[in-house]
DSSP file (Angstrom, degrees, kcal/mol; ACC not computed):
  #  RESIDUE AA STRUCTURE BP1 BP2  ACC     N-H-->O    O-->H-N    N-H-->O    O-->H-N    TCO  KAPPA ALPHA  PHI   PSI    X-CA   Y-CA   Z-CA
    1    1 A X     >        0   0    0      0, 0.0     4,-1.9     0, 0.0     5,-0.2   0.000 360.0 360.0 360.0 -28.5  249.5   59.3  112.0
    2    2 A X  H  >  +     0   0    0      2,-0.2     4,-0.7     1,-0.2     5,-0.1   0.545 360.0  60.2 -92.2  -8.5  250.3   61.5  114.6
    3    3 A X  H  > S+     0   0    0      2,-0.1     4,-4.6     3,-0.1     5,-0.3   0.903 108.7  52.2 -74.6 -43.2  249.0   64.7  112.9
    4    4 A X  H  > S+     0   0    0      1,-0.3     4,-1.9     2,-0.2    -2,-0.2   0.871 111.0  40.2 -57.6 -57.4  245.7   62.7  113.1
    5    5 A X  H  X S+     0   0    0     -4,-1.9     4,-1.7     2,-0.2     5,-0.4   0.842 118.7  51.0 -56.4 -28.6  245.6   61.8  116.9
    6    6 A X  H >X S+     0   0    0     -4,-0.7     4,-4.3     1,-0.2     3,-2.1   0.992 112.9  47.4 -71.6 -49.2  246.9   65.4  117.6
    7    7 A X  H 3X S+     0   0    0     -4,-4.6     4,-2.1     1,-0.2    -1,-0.2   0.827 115.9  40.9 -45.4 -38.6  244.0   66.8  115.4
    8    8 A X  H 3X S+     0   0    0     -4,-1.9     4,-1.0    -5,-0.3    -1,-0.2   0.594 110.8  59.5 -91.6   1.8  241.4   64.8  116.9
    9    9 A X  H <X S+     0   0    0     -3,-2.1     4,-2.3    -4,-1.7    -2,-0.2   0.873 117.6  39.6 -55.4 -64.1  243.0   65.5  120.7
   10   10 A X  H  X S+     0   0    0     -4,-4.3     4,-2.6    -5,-0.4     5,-0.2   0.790 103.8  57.6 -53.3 -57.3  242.4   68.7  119.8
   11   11 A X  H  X S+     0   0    0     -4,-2.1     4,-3.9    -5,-0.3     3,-0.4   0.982 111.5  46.9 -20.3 -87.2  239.3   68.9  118.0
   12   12 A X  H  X S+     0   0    0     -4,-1.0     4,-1.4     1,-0.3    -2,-0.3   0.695 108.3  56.2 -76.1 -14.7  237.5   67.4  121.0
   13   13 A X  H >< S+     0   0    0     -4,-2.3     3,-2.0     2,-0.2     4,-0.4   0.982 112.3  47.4 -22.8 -76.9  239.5   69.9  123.5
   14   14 A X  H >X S+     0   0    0     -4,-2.6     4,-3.5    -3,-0.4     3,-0.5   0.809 113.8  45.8 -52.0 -52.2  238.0   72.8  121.2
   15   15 A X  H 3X S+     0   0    0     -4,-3.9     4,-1.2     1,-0.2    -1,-0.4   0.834 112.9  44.1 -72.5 -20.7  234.8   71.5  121.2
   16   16 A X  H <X S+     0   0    0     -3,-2.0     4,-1.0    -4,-1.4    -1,-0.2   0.694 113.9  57.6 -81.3 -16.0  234.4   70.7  124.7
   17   17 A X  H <4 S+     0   0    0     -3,-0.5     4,-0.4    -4,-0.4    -2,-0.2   0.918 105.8  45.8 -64.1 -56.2  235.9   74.0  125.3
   18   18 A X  H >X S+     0   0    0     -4,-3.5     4,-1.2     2,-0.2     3,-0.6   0.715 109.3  55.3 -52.7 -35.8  233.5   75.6  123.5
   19   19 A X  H 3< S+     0   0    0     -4,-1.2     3,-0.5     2,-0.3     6,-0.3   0.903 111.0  52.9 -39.1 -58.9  230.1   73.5  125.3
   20   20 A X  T 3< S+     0   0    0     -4,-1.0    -1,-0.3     1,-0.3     3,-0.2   0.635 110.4  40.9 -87.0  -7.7  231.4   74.7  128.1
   21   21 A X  T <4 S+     0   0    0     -3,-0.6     2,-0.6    -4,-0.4    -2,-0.3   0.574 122.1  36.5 -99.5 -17.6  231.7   78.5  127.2
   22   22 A X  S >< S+     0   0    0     -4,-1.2     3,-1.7    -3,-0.5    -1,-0.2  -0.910  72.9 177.0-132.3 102.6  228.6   79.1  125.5
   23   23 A X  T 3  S+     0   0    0     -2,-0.6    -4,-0.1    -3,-0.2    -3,-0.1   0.592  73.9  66.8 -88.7   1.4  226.6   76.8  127.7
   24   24 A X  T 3  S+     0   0    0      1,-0.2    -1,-0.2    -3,-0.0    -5,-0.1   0.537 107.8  43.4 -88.4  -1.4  223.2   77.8  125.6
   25   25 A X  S <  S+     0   0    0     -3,-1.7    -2,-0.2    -6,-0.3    -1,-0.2   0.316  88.0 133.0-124.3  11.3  224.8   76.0  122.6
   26   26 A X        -     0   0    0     -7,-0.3     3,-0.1    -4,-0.2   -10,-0.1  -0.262  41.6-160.6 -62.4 164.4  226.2   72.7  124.4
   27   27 A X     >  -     0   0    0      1,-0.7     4,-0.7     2,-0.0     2,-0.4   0.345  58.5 -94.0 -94.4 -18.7  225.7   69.1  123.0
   28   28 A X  H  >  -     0   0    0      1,-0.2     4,-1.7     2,-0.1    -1,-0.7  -0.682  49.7 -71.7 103.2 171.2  226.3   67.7  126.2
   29   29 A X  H  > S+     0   0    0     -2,-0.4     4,-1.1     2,-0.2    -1,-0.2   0.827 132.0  49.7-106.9 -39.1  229.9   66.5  127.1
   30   30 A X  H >> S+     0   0    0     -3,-0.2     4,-1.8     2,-0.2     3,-0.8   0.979 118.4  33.9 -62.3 -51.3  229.3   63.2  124.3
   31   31 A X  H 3X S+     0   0    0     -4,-0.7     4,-1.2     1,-0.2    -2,-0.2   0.702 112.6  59.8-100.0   7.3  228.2   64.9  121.5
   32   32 A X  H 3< S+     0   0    0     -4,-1.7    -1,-0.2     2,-0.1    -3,-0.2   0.771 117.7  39.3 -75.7 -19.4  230.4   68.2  122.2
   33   33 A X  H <X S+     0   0    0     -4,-1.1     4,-0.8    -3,-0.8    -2,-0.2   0.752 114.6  51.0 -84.2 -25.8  233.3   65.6  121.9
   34   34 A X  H >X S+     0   0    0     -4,-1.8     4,-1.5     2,-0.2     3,-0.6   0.943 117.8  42.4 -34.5 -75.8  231.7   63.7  119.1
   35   35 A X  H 3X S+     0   0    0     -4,-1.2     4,-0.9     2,-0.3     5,-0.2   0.574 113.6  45.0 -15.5 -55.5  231.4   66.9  117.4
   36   36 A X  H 3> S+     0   0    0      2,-0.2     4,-1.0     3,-0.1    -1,-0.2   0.703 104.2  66.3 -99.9 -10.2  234.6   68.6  118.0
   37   37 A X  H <X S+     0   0    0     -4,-0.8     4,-2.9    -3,-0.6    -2,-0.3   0.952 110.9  36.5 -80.8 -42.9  236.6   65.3  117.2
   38   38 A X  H  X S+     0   0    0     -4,-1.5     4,-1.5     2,-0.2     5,-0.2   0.827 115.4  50.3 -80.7 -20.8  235.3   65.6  113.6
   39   39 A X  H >X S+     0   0    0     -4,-0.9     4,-2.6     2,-0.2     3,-1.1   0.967 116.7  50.2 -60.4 -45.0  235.5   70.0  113.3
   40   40 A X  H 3< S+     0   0    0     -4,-1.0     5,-0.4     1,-0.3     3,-0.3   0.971 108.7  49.6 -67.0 -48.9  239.3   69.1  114.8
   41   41 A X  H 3< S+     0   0    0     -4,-2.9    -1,-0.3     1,-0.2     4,-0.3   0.645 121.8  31.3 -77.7  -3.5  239.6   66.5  112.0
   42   42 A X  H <X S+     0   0    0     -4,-1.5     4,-2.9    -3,-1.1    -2,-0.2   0.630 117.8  54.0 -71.5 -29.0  238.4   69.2  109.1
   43   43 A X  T  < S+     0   0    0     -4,-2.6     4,-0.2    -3,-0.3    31,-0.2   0.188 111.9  44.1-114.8  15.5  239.8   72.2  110.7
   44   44 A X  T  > S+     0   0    0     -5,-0.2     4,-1.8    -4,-0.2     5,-0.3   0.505 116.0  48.3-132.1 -66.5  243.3   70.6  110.9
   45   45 A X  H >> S+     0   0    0     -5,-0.4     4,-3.7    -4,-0.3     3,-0.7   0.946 113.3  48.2 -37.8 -50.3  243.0   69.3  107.4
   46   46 A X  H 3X S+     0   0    0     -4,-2.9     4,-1.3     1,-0.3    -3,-0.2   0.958 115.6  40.5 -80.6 -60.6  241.9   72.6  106.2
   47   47 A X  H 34 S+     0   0    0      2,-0.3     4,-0.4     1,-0.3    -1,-0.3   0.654 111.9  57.6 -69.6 -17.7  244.7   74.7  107.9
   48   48 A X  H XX S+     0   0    0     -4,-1.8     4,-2.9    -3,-0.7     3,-1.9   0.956 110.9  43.4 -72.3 -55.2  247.4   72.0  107.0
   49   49 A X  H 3< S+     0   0    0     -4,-3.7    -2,-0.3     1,-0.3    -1,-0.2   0.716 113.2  52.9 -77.2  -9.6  246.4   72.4  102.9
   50   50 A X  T 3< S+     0   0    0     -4,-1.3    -1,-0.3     1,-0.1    -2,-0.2   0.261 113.5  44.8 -67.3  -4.2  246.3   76.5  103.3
   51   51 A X  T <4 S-     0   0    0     -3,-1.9     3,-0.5    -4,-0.4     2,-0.3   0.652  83.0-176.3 -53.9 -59.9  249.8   76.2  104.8
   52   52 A X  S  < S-     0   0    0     -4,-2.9     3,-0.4     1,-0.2    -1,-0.2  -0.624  74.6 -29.1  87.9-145.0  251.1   73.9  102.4
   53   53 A X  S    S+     0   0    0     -2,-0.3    -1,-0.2     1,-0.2    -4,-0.0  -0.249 116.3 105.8 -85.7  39.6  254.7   73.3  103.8
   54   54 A X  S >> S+     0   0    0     -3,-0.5     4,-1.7    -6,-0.2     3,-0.6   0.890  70.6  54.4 -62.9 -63.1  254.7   76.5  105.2
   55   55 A X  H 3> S+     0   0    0     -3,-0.4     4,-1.9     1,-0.3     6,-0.2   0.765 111.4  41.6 -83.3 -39.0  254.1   75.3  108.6
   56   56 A X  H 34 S+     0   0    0      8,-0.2    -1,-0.3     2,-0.2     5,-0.2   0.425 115.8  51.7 -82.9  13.4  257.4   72.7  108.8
   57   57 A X  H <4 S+     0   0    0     -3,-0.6    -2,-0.2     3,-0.1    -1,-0.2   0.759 110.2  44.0 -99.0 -30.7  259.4   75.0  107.2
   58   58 A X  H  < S+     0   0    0     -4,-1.7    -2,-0.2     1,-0.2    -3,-0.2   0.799 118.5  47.6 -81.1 -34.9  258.7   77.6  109.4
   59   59 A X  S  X S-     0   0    0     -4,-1.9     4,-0.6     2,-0.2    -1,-0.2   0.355 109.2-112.4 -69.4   3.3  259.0   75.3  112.3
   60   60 A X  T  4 S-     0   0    0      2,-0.1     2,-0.3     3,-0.1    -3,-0.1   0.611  81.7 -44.2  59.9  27.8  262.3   73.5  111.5
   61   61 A X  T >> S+     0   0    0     -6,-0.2     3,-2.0    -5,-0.2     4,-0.7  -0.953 117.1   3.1 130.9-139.4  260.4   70.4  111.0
   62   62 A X  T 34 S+     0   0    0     -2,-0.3    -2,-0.1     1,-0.3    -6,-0.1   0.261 111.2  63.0 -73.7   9.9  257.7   68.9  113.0
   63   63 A X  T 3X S+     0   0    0     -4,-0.6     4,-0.6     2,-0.2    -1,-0.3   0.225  98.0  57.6-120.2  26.8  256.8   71.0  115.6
   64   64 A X  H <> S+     0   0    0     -3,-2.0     4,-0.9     3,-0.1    -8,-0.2   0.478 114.5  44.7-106.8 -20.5  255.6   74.0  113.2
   65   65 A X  H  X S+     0   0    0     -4,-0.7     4,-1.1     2,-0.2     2,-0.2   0.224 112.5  46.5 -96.8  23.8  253.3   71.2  111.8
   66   66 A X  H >> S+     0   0    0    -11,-0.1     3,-0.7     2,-0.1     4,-0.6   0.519 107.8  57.9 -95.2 -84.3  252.2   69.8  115.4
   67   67 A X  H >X S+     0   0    0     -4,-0.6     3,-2.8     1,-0.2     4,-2.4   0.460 115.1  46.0  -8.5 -67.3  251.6   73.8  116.4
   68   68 A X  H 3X S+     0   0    0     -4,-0.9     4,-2.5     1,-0.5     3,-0.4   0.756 108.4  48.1 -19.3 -82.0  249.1   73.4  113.2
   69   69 A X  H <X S+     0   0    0     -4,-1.1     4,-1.0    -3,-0.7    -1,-0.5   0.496 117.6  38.5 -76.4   5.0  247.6   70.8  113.8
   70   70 A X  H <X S+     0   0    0     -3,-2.8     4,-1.0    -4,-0.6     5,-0.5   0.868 121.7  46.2 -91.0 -20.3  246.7   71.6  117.5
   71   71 A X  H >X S+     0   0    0     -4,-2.4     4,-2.1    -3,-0.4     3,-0.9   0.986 116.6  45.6 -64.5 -71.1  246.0   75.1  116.6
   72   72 A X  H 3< S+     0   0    0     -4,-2.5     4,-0.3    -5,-0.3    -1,-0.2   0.851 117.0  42.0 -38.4 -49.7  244.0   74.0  113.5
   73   73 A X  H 3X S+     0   0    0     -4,-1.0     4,-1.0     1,-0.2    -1,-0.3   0.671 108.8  54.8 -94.2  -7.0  241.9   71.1  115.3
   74   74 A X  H <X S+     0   0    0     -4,-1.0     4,-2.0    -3,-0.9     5,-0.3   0.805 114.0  42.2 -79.6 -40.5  241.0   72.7  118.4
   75   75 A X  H  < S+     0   0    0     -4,-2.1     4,-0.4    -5,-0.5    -2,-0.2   0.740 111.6  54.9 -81.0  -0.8  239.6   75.6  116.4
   76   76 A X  H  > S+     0   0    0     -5,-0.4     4,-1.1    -4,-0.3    -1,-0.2   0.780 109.4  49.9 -77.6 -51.7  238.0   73.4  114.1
   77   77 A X  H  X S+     0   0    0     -4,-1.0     4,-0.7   -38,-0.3    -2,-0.2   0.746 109.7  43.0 -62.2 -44.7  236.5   71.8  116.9
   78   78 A X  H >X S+     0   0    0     -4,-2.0     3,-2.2     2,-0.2     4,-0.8   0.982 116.5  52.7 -95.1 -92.4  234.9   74.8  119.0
   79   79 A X  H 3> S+     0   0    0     -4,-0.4     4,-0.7     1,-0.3    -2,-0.2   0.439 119.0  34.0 -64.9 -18.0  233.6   76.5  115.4
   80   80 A X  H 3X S+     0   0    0     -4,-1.1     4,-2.0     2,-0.2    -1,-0.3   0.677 123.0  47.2 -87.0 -21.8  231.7   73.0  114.3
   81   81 A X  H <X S+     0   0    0     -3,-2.2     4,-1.0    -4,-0.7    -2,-0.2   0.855 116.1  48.3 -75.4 -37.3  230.8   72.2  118.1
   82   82 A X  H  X S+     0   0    0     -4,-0.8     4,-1.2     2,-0.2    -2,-0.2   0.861 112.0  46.3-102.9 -27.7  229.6   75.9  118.3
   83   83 A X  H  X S+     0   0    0     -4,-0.7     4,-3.6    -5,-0.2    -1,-0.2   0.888 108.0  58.2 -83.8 -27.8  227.6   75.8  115.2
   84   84 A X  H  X S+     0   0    0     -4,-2.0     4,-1.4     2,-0.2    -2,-0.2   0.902 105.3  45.4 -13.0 -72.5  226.0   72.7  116.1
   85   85 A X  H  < S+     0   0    0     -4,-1.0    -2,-0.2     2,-0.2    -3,-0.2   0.531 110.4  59.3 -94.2  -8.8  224.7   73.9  119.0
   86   86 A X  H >X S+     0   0    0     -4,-1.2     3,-1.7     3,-0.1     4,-1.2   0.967 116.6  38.6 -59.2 -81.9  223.6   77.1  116.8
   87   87 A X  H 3X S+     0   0    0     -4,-3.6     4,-1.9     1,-0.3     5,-0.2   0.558 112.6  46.0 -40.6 -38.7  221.8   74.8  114.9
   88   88 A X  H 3< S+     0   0    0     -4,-1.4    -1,-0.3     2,-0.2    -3,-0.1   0.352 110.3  59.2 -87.9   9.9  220.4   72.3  117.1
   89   89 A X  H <> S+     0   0    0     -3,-1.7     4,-1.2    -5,-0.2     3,-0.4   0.857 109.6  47.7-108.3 -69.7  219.1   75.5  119.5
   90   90 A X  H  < S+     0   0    0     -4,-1.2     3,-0.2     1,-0.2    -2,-0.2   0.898 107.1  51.3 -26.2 -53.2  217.0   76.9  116.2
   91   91 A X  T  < S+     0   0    0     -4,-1.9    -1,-0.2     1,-0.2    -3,-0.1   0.816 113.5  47.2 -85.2  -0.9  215.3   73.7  115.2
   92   92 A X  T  4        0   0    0     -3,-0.4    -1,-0.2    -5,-0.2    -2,-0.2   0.903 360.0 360.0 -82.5 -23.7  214.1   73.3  118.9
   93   93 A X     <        0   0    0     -4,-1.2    -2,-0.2    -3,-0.2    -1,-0.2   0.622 360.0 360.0 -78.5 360.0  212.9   77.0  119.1
């Protein structure tokens, strides 16, 4: 349960991070957190199963799989937030 709040902490970090650095692809502060809470919750999944138990083994238990998941869902977050805001920037133009 706690990989899941970190991942979706994170997530919406990433994504808001991202809004706010490429300010020609923001959602707006709702749907860059909207947005980056579900990239955080893929991009945390995704980096967990390409790790395997990689990440607590290499961490000596849980805080090589926290690192993960905040590494994982913040960047998860900012790369679905930022293609989003690719996308939604095209179908206006």
């Amino acid at each position: 349960m706690e990989t899941l709040i970190t991942q979706l902490i994170a997530g919406a970090v990433g994504g808001n991070a991202a809004g706010a650095g490429l300010k020609n692809l923001s959602l707006g502060t709702l749907g860059n957190t909207i947005v980056g809470l579900l990239g955080g919750l893929g991009g945390g999944s995704v980096l967990a199963g390409m790790l395997g138990g990689a990440a607590d083994a290499a961490g000596g238990g849980g805080m090589g799989g926290l690192l993960g998941s905040l590494v994982g869902g913040g960047a998860g977050g900012a790369i679905l937030t930022a293609v989003v805001g690719l996308i939604k920037s095209k179908m206006a133009s």
